[in-house]
KOLROMAR-269536 format. One line per 10 residues: number of its first residue (from 1); their letters; for each residue x, y, z of N, C-alpha, C, O. Coordinates in Angstrom, 2 decimals, decimal comma, always signed. Layout:
// residues N
NUM) A) X/Y/Z/X/Y/Z/X/Y/Z/X/Y/Z; ...
***
This chain:
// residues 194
1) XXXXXXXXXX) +40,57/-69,78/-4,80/+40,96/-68,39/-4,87/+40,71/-67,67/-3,53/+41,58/-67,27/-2,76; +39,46/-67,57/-3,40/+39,66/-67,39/-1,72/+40,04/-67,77/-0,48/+39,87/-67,23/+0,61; +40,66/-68,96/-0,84/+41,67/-69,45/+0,23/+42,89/-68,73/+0,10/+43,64/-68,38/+1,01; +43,03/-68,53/-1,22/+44,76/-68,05/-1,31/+44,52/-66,38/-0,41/+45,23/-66,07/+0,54; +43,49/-65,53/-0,91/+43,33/-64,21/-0,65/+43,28/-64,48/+0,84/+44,30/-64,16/+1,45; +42,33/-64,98/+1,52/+42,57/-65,06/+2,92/+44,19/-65,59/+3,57/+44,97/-64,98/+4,31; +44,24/-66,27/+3,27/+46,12/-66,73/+3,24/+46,83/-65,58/+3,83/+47,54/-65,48/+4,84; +46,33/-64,48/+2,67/+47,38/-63,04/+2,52/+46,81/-61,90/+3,82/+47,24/-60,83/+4,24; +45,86/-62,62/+4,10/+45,40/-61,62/+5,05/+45,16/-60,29/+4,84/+45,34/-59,46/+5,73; +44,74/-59,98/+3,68/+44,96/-58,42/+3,25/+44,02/-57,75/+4,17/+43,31/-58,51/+4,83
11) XXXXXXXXXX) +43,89/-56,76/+4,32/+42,99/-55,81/+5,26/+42,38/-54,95/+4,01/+41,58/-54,14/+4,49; +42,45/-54,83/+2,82/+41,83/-53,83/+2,00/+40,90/-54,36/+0,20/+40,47/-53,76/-0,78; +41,03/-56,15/+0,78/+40,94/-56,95/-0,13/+39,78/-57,50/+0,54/+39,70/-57,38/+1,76; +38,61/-58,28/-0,31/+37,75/-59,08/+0,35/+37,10/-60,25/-1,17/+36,93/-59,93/-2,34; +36,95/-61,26/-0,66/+36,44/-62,16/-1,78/+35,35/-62,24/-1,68/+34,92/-61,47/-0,82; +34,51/-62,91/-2,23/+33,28/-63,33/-2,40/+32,59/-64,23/-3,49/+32,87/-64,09/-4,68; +31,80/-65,03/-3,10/+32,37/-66,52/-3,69/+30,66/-66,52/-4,73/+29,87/-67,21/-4,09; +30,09/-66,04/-5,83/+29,38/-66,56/-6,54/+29,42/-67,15/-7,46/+30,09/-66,56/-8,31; +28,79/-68,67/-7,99/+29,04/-69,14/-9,31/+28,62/-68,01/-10,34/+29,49/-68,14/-11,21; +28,07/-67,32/-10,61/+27,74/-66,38/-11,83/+28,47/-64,91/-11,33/+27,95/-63,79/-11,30
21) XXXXXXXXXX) +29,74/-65,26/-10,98/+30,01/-63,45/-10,87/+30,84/-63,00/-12,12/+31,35/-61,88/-12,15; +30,97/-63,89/-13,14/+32,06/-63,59/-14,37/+30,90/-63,04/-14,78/+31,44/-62,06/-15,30; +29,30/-62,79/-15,05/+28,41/-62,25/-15,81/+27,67/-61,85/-15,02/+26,80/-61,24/-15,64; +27,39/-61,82/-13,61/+26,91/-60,44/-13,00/+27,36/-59,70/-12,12/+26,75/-58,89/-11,43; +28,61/-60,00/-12,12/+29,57/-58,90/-11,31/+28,81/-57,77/-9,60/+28,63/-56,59/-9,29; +28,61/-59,30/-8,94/+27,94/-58,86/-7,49/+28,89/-57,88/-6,85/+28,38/-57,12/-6,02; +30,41/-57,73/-7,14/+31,00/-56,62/-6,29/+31,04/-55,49/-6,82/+31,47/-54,60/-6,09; +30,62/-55,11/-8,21/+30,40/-54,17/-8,53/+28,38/-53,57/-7,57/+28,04/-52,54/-6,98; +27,92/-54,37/-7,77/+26,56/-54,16/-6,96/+26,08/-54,01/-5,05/+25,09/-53,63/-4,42; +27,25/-54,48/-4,77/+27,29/-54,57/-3,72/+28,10/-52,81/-3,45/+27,43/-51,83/-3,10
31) XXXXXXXXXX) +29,68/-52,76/-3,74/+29,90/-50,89/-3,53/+29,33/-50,47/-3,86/+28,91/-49,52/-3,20; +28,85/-50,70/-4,98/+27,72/-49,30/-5,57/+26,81/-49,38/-4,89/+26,15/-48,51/-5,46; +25,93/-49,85/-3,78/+24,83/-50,02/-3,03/+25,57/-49,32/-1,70/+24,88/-48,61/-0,97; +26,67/-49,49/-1,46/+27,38/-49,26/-0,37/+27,99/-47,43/-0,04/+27,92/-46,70/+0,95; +28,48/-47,31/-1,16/+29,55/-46,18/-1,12/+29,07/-44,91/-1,36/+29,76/-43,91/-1,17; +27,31/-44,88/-1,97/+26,55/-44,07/-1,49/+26,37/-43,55/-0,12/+26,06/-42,38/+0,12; +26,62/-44,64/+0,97/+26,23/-44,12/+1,97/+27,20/-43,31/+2,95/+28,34/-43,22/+2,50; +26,99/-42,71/+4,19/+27,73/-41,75/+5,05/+28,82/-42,82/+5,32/+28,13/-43,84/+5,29; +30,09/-43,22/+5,56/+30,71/-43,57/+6,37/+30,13/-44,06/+7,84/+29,64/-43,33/+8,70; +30,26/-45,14/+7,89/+30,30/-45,58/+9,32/+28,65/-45,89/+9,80/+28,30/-46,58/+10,76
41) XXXXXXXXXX) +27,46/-44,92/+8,50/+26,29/-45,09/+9,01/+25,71/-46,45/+8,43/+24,53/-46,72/+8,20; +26,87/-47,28/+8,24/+25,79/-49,04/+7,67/+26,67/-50,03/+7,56/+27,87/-49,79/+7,41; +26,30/-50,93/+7,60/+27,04/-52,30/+7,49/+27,24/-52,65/+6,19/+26,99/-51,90/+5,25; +27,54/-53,40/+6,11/+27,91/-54,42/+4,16/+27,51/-55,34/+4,81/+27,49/-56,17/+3,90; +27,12/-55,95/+5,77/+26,89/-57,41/+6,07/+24,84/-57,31/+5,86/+24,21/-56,41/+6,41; +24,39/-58,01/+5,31/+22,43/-58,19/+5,12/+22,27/-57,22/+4,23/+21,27/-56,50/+4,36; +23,07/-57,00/+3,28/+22,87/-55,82/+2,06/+22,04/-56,78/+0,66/+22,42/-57,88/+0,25; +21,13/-56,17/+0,27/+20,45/-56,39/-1,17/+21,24/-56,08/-2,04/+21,78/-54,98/-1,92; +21,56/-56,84/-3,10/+21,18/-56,29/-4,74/+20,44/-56,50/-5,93/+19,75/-57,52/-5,92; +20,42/-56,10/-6,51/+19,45/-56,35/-7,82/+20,07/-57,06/-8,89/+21,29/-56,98/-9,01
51) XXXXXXXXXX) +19,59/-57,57/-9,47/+19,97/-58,61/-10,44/+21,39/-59,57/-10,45/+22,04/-59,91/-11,44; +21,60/-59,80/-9,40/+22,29/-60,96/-8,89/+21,56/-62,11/-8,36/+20,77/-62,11/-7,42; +21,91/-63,05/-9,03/+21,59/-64,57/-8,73/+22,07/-65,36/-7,63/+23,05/-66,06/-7,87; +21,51/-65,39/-6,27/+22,08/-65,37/-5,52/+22,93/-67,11/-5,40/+22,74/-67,93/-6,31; +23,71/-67,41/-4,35/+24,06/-68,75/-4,75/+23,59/-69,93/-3,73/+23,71/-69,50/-2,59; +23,15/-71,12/-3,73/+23,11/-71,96/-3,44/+24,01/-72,82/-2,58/+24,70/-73,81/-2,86; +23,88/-72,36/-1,81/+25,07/-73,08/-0,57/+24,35/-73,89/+0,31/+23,16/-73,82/+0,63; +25,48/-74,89/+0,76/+24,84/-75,67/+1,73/+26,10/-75,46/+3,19/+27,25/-75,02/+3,13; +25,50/-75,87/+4,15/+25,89/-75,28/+5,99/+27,62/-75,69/+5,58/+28,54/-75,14/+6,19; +27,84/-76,56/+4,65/+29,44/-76,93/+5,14/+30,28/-75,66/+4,31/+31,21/-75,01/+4,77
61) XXXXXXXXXX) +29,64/-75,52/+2,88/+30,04/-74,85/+1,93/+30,11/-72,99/+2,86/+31,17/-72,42/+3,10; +29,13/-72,59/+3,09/+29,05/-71,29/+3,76/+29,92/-71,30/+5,50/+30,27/-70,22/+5,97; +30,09/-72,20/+6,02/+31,19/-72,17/+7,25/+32,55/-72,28/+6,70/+33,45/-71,74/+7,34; +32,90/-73,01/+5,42/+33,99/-73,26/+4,81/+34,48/-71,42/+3,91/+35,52/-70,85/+3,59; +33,02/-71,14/+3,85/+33,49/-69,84/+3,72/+34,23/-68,34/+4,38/+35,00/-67,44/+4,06; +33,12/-68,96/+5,85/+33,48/-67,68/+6,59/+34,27/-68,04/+7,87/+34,15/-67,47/+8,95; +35,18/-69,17/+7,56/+36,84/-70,16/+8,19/+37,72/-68,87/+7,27/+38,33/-67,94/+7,80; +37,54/-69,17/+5,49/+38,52/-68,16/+4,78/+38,12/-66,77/+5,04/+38,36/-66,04/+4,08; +37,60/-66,22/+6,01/+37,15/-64,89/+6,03/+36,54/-64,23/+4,26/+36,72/-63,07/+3,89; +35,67/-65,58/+3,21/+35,10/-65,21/+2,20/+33,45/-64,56/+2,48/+32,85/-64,86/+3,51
71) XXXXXXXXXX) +32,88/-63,72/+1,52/+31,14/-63,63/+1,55/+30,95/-64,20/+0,85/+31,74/-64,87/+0,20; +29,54/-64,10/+0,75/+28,59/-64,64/-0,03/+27,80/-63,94/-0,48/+27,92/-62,75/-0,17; +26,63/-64,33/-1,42/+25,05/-63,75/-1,56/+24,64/-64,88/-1,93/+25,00/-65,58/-2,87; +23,65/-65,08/-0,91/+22,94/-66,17/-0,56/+21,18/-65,18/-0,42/+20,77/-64,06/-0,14; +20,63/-66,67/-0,89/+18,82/-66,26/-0,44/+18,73/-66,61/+1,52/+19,18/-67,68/+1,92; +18,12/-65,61/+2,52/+18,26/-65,81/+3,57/+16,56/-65,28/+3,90/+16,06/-64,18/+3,67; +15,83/-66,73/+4,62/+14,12/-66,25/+4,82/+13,85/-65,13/+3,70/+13,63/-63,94/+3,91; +13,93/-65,81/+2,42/+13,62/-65,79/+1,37/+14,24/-64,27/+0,62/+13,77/-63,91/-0,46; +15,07/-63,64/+1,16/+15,43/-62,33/+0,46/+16,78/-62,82/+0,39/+17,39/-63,67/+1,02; +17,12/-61,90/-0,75/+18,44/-62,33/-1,67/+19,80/-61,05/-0,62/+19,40/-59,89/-0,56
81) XXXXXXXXXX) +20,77/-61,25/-0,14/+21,53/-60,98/+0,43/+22,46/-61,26/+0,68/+22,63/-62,46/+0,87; +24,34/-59,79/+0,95/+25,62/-60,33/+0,58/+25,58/-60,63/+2,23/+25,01/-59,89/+3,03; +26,28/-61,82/+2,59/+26,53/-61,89/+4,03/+28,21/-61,46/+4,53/+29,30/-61,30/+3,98; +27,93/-61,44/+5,21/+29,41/-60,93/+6,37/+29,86/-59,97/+6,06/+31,02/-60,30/+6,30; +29,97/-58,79/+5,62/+30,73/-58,05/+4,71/+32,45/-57,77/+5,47/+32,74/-56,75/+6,10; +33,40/-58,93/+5,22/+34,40/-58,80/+5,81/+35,46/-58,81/+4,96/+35,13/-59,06/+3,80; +37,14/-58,56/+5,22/+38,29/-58,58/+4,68/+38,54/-59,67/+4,48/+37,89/-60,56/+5,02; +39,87/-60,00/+3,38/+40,58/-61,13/+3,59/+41,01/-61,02/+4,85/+40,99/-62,21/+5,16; +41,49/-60,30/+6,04/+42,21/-60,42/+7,32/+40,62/-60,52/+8,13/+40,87/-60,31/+9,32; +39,65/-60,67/+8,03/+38,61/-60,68/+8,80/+37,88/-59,80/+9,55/+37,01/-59,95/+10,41
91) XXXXXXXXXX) +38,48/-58,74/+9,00/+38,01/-57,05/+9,27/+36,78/-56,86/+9,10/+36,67/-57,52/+8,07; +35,48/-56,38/+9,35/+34,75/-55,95/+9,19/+35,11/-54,86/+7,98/+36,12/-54,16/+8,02; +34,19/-54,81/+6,94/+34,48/-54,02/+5,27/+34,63/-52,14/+6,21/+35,55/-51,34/+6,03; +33,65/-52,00/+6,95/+33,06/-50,88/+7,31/+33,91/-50,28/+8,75/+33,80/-49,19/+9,32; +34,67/-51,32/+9,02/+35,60/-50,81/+10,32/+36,78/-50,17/+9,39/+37,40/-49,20/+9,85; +37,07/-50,62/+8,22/+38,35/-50,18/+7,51/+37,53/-49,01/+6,24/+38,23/-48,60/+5,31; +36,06/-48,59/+6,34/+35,79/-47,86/+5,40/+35,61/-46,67/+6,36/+35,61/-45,56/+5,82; +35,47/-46,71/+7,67/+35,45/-45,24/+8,85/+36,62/-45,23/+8,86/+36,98/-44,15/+8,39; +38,04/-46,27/+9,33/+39,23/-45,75/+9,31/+39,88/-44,74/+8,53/+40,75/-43,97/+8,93; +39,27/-44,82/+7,08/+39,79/-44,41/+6,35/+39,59/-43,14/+6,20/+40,44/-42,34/+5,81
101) XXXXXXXXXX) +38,17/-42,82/+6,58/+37,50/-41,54/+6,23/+37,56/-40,70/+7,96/+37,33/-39,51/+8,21; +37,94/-41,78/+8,87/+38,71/-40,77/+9,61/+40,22/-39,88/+8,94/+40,48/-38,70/+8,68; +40,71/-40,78/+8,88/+42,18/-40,67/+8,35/+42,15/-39,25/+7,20/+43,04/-38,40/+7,30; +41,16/-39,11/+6,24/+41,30/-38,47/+5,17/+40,43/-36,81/+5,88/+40,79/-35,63/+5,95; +39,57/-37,34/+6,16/+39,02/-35,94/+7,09/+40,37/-35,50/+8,08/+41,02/-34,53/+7,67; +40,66/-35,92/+8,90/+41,36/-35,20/+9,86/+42,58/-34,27/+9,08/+42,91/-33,15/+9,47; +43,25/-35,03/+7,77/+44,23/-34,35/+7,11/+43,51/-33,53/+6,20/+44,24/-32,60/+5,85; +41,91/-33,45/+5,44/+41,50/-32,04/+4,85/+41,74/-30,77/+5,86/+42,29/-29,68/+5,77; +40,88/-31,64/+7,09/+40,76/-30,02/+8,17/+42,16/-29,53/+9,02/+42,32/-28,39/+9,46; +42,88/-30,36/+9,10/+44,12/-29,51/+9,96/+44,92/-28,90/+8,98/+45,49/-27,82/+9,11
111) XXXXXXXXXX) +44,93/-29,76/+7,80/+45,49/-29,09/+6,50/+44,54/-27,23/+6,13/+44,87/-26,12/+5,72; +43,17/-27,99/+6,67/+42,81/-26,37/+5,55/+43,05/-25,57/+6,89/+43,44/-24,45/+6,54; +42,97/-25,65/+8,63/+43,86/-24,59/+8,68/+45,39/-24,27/+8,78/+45,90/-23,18/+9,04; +45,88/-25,23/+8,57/+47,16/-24,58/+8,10/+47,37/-23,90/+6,91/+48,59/-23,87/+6,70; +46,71/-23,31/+5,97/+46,94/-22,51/+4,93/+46,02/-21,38/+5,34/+46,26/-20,20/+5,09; +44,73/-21,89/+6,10/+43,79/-20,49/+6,05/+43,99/-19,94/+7,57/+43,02/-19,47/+8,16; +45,05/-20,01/+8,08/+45,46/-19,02/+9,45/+46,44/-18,59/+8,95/+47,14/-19,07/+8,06; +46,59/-16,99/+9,90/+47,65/-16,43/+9,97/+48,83/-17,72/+9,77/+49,33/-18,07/+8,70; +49,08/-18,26/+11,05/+49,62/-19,39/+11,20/+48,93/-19,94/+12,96/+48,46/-19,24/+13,85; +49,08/-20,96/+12,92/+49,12/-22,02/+14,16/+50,03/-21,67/+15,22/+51,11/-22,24/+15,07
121) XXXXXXXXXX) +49,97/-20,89/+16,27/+51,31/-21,12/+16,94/+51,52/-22,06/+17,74/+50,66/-22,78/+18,24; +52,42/-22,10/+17,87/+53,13/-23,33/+18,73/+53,44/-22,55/+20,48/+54,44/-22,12/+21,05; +52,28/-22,65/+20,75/+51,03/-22,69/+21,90/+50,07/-23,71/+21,98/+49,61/-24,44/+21,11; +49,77/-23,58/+23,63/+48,57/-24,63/+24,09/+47,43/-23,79/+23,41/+46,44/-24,50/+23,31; +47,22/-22,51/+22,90/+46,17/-21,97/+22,10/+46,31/-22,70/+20,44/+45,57/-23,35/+19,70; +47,34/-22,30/+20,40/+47,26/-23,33/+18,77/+47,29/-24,91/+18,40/+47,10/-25,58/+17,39; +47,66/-25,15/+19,85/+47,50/-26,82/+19,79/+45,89/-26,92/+19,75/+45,28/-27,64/+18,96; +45,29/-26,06/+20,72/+44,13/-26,29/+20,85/+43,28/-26,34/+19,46/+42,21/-26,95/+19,48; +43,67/-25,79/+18,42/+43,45/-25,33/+17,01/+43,55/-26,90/+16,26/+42,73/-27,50/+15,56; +44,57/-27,18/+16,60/+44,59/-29,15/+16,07/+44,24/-29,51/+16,41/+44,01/-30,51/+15,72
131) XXXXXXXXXX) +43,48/-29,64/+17,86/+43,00/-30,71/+18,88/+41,57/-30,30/+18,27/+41,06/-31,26/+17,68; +40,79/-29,15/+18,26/+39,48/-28,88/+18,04/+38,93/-29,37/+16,36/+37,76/-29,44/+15,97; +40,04/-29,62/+15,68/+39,46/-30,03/+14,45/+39,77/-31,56/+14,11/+39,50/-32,03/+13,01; +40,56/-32,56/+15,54/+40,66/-33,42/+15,51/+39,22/-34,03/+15,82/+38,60/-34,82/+15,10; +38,78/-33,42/+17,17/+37,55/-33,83/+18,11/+36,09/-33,01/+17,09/+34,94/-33,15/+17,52; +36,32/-32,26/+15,89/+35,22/-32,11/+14,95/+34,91/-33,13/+14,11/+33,82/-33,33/+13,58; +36,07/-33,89/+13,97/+36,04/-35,18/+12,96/+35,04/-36,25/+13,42/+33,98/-36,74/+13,02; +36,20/-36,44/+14,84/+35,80/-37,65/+15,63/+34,38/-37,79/+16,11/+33,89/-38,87/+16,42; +33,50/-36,17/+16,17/+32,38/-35,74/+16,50/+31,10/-36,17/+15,40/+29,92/-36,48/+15,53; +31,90/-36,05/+14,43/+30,74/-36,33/+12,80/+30,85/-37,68/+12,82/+29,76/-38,25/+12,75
141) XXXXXXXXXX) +32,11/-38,60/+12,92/+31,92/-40,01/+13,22/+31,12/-40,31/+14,16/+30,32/-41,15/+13,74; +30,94/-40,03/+15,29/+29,85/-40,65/+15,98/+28,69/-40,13/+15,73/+27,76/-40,83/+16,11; +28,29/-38,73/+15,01/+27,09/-38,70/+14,60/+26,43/-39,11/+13,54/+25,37/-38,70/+13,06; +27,46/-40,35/+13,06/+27,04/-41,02/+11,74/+26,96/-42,21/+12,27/+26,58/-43,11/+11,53; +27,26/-42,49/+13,52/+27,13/-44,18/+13,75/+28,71/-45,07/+13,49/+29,00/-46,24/+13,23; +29,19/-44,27/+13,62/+30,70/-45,20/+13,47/+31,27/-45,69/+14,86/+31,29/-46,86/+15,25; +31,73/-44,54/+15,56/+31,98/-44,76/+16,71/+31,37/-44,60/+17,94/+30,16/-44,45/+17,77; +31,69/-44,57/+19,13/+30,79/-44,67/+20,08/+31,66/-43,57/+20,98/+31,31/-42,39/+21,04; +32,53/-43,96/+21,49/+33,35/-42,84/+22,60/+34,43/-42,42/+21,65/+34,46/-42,71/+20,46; +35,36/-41,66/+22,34/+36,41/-40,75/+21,82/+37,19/-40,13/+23,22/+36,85/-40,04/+24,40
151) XXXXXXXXXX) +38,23/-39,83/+22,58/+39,18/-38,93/+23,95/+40,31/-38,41/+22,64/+40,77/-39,02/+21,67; +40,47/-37,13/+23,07/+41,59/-36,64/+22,44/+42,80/-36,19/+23,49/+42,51/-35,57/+24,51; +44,20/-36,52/+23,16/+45,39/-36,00/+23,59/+46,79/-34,88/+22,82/+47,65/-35,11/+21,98; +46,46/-33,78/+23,54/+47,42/-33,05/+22,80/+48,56/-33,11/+23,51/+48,41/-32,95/+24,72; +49,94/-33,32/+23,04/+50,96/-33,28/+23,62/+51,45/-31,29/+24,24/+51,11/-30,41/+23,45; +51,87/-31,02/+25,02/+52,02/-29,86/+25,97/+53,23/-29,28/+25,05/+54,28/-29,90/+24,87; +52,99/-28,20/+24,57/+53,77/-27,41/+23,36/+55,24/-27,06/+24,11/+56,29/-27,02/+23,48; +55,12/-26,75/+25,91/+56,14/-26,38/+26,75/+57,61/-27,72/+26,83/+58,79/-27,35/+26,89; +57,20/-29,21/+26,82/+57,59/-30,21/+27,32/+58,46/-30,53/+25,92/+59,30/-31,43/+25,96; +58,27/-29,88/+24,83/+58,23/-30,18/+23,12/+59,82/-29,85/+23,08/+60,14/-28,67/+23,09
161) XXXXXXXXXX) +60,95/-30,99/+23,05/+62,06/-30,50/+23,14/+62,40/-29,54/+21,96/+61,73/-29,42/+20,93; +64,35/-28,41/+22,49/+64,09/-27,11/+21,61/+64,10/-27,43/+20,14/+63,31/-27,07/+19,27; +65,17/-28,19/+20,06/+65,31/-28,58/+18,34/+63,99/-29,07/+17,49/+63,81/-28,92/+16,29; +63,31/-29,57/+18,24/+61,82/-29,97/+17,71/+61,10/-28,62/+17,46/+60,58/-28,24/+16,40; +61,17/-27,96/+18,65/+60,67/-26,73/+18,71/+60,91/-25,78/+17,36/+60,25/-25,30/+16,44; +62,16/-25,81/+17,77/+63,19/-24,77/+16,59/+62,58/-25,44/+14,79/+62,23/-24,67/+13,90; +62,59/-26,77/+14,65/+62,00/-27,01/+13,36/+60,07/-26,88/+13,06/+59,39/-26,94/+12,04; +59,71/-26,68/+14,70/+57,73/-26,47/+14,49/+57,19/-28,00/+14,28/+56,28/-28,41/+13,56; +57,90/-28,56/+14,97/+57,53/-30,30/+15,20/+56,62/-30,24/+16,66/+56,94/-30,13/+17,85; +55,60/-30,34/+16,08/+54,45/-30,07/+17,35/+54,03/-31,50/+17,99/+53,06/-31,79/+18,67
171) XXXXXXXXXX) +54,86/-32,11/+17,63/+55,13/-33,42/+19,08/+53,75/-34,24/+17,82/+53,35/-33,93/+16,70; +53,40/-35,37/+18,82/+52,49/-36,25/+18,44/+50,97/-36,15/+19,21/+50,97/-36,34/+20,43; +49,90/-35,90/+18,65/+48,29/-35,67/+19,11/+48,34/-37,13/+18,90/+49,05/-37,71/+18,08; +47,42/-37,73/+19,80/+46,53/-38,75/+19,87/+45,20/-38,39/+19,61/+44,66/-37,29/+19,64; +44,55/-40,05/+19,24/+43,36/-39,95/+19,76/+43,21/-41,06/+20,20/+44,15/-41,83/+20,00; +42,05/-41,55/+20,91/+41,36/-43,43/+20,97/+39,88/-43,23/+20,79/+39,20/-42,29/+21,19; +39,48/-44,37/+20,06/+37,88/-44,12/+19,74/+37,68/-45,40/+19,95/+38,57/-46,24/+19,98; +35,63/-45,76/+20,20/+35,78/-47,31/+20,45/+34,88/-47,38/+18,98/+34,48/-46,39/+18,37; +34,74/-48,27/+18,73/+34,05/-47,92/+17,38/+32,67/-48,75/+17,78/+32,65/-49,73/+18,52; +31,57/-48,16/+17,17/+30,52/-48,28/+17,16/+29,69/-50,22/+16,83/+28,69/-50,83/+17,21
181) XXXXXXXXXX) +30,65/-50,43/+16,12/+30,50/-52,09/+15,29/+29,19/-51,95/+14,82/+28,51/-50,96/+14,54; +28,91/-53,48/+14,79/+27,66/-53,67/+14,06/+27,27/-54,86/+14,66/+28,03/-55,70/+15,14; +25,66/-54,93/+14,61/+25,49/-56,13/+15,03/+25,40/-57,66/+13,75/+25,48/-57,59/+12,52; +25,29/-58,48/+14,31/+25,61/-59,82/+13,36/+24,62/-61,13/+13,44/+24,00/-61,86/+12,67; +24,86/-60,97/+14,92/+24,25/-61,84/+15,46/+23,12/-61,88/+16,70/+23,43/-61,13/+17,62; +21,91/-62,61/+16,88/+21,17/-61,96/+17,71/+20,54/-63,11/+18,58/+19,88/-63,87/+17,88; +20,55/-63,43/+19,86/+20,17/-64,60/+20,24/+18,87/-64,49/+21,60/+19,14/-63,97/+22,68; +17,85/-64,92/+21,37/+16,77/-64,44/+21,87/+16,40/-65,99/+22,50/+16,24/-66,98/+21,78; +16,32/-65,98/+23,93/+15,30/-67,09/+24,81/+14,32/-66,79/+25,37/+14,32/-65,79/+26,08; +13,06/-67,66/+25,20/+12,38/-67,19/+25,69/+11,81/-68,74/+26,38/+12,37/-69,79/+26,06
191) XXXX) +10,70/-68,71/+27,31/+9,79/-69,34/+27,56/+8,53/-69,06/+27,71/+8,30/-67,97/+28,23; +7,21/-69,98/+27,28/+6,15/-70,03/+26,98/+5,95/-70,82/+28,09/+6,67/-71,76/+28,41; +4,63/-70,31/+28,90/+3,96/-71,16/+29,82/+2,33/-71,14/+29,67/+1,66/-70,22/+29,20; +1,91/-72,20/+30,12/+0,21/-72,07/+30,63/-0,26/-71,84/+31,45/-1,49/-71,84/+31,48
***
């Protein structure tokens, strides 16, 4: 089954492979541990749950897993934990759970002022009005740990051909963000001398 789901590459789908999940339903324990939290401020990958049995894997079985971009919950230096928290397409769970909550924030706030202004004009003052509640978004994402940099681009209201103009087609805003990630992996050398 999780070969086929990885197959599909879904970006909004993720498997996870326990013998007892028909009677303890680890993905129900795992969001619900998860979706409490801020956006962007945690990983799904070294997450606990409670009363899941974790599973018994051996090195071929768990690489054979995370080849299909599948998780697990496995016992790891003795605590019970879901590993990788990734997509069928190999997404990180939490790169596509900030996308989203970028995506849905930026359309509450430009939406709520477009009903609670006079109106927006179609000016570098009212662009500035989209641009400032773009870069408020992008601002709470990095103060949650999602992303790391940001740049916003407003297209020049003057350059905005007339018919565009004439219908209040305010061209296309950008943004680029780098995203914050997560760490996974950690590799430490050292040497000991006498």
């Amino acid at each position: 089954m999780i070969a086929q789901i990885s197959a599909l590459g879904l970006t909004r789908t993720s498997a996870t492979y326990l013998p007892t999940a028909d009677t303890e339903f680890p993905e129900a324990a795992w969001v619900g541990g998860m979706l409490p939290r801020v956006p962007g401020s945690a990983s799904w990958n070294f997450k606990q749950a409670q009363l899941v049995t974790p599973a018994n894997l051996s090195d071929t079985a768990r690489a054979n897993l995370r080849e299909k971009n599948g998780n697990m919950f496995t016992k790891v230096a003795g605590v019970n934990i879901f590993q990788d928290g990734v997509m069928a397409d190999g997404r990180p769970k939490s790169e596509i759970t900030i996308s989203d909550w970028i995506y849905a924030r930026m359309q509450e706030q430009i939406y709520f002022r477009l009903i609670n202004m006079a109106k927006i004009p179609f000016t570098r003052a009212g662009f500035a009005v989209i641009e400032g509640e773009m870069r408020s978004v992008l601002q709470q994402a990095q103060a949650n740990g999602a992303i790391d940099t940001f740049s916003v681009t407003s297209p020049d209201p003057l350059a905005i051909p007339a018919n565009q103009r004439a219908q209040g087609i305010a061209g296309t805003f950008t943004f680029e963000a780098r995203l914050a990630g997560e760490v996974k992996t950690i590799i430490i050398r050292g040497t000991l001398t006498v």
